[in-house]
C-alpha positions in Angstrom: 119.6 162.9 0.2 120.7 164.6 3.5 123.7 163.0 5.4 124.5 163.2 9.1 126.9 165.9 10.1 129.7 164.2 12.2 129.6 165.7 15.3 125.6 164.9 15.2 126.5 161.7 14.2 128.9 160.9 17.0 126.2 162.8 19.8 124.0 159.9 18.4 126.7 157.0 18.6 127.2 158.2 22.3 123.8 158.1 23.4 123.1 154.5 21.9 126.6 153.4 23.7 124.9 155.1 26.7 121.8 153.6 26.4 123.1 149.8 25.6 125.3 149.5 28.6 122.5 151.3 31.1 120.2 148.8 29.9 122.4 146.0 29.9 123.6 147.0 33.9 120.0 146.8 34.8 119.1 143.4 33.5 120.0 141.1 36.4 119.7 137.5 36.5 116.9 136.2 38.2 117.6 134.8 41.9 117.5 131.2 41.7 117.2 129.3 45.2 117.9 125.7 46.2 114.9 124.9 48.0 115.0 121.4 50.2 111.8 119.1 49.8 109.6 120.8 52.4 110.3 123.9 50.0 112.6 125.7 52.9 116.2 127.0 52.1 118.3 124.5 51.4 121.1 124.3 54.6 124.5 124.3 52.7 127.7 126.1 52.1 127.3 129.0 49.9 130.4 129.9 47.7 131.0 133.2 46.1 130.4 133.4 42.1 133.7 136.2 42.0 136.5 135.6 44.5 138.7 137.4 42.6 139.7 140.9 43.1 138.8 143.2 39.8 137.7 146.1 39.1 133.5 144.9 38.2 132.6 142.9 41.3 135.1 143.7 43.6 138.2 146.6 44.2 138.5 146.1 47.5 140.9 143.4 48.6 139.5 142.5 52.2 137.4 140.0 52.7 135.9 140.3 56.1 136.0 143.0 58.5 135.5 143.6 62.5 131.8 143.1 63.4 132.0 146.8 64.7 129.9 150.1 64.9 127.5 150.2 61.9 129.0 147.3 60.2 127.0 145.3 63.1 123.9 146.4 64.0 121.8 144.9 66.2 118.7 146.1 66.1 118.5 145.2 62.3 119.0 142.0 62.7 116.2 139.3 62.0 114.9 136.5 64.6 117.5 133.9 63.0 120.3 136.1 63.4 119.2 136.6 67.0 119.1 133.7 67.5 122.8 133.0 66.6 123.7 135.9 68.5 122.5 134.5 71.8 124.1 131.3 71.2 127.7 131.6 69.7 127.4 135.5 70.4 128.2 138.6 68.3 131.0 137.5 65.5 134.2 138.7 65.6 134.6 139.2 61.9 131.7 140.5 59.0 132.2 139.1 55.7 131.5 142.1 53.0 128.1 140.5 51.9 128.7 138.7 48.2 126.5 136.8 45.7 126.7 133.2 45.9 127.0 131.3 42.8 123.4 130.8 42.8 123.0 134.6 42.8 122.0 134.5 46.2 122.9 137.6 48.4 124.9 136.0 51.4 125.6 137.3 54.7 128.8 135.4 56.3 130.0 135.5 60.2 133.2 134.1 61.0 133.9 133.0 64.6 137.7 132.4 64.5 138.4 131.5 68.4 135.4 129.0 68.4 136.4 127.8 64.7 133.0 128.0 63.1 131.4 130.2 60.6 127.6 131.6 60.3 125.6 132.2 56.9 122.1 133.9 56.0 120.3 134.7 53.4 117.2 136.7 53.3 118.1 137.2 57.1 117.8 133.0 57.5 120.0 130.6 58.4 121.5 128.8 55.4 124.7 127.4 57.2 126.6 126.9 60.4 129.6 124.7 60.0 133.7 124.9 61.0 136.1 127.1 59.7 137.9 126.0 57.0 141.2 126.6 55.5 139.3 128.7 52.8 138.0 131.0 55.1 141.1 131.3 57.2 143.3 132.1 53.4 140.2 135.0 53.1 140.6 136.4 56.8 144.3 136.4 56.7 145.0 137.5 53.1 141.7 138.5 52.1 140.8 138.5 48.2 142.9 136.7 45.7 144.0 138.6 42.3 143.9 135.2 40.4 141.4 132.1 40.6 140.9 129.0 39.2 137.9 126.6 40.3 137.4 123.3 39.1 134.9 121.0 39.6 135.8 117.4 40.0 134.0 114.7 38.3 132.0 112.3 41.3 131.5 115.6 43.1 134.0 118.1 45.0 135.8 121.0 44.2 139.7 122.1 43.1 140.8 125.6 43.8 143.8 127.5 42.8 143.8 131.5 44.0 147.3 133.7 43.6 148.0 136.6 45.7 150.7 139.2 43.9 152.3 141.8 45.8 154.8 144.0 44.1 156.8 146.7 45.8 159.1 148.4 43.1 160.3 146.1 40.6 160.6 143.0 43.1 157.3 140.6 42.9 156.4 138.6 45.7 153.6 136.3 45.0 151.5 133.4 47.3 149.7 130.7 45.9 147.1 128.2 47.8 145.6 125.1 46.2 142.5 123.9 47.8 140.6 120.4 47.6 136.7 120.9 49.0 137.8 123.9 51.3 141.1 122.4 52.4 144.4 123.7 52.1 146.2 121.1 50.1 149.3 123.1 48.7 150.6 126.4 49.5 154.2 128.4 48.1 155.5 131.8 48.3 157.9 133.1 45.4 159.9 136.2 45.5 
């Protein structure tokens, strides 16, 4: 009986390693919309699945950016968007686009001076509402490094996110508690 040699043996380890996480990087889970009784999109706040900053979903520690240049083109933009446009006009700050936690891809505007914020998805209108503190923690301290989310019994949410900055050996570190979007708690530790 012939054995594998071990360098042929580890070429063939690699390549099923390789192999296992390609395919498991392609399977995606299927998009899953809320649909309203008439079958349209369903007009509510969407939430992000990963707020957190790591190094799968998300590396990049800002949250929204200016609504400048090629990060706001008009001409791409569909008749809904347009629409918003020529009523609120262009937003001051672009929200990088993230998947909701329905796995919806999610477009967000934020209008800070006129308090209100702007979503789409699939270029339609999914929400227009105010500005909440959760938005304002994002646009001011963009992505947490920590988060907690918990969802209260009856309905509502609880959410804990920690911000960590170290500069040499000294840690400095925020923390904001939120109750349905509203800043309930807030400390900063050095």
């Amino acid at each position: 009986m012939r054995t594998l040699a071990p360098v042929r043996f580890a070429q063939l380890l690699a390549q099923w390693l390789l192999f296992t996480t390609l395919a498991a990087c392609a399977t995606t889970p299927a998009v899953v919309y809320q649909r309203d009784k008439q079958g349209g999109m369903e007009f509510r706040k969407r939430y992000a699945r990963y707020v957190a900053v790591d190094l799968i979903h998300r590396f990049l520690k800002n949250a929204y950016r200016p609504a400048l240049g090629k990060d706001f083109n008009e001409r791409s933009l569909s008749e809904h968007q347009k629409t918003v446009v020529a009523d609120l006009g262009r937003p001051e700050l672009v929200r990088r686009p993230f998947k909701s936690r329905e796995n919806e891809l999610v477009e967000e505007w934020a209008y800070p001076e006129k308090r209100k914020i702007v979503q789409f998805v699939e270029g339609q209108l999914a929400y227009e509402g105010p500005l909440t503190d959760y938005e304002r923690v994002l646009i001011e301290h963009g992505y947490p490094h920590s988060v907690t989310e918990v969802q209260v019994q009856g309905g509502g949410e609880r959410a804990h996110w920690i911000y960590e900055d170290s500069w040499f050996l000294r840690v400095k570190s925020k923390t904001f508690d939120f109750t349905d979007g509203k800043l309930v708690y807030q400390q900063e530790m050095y």
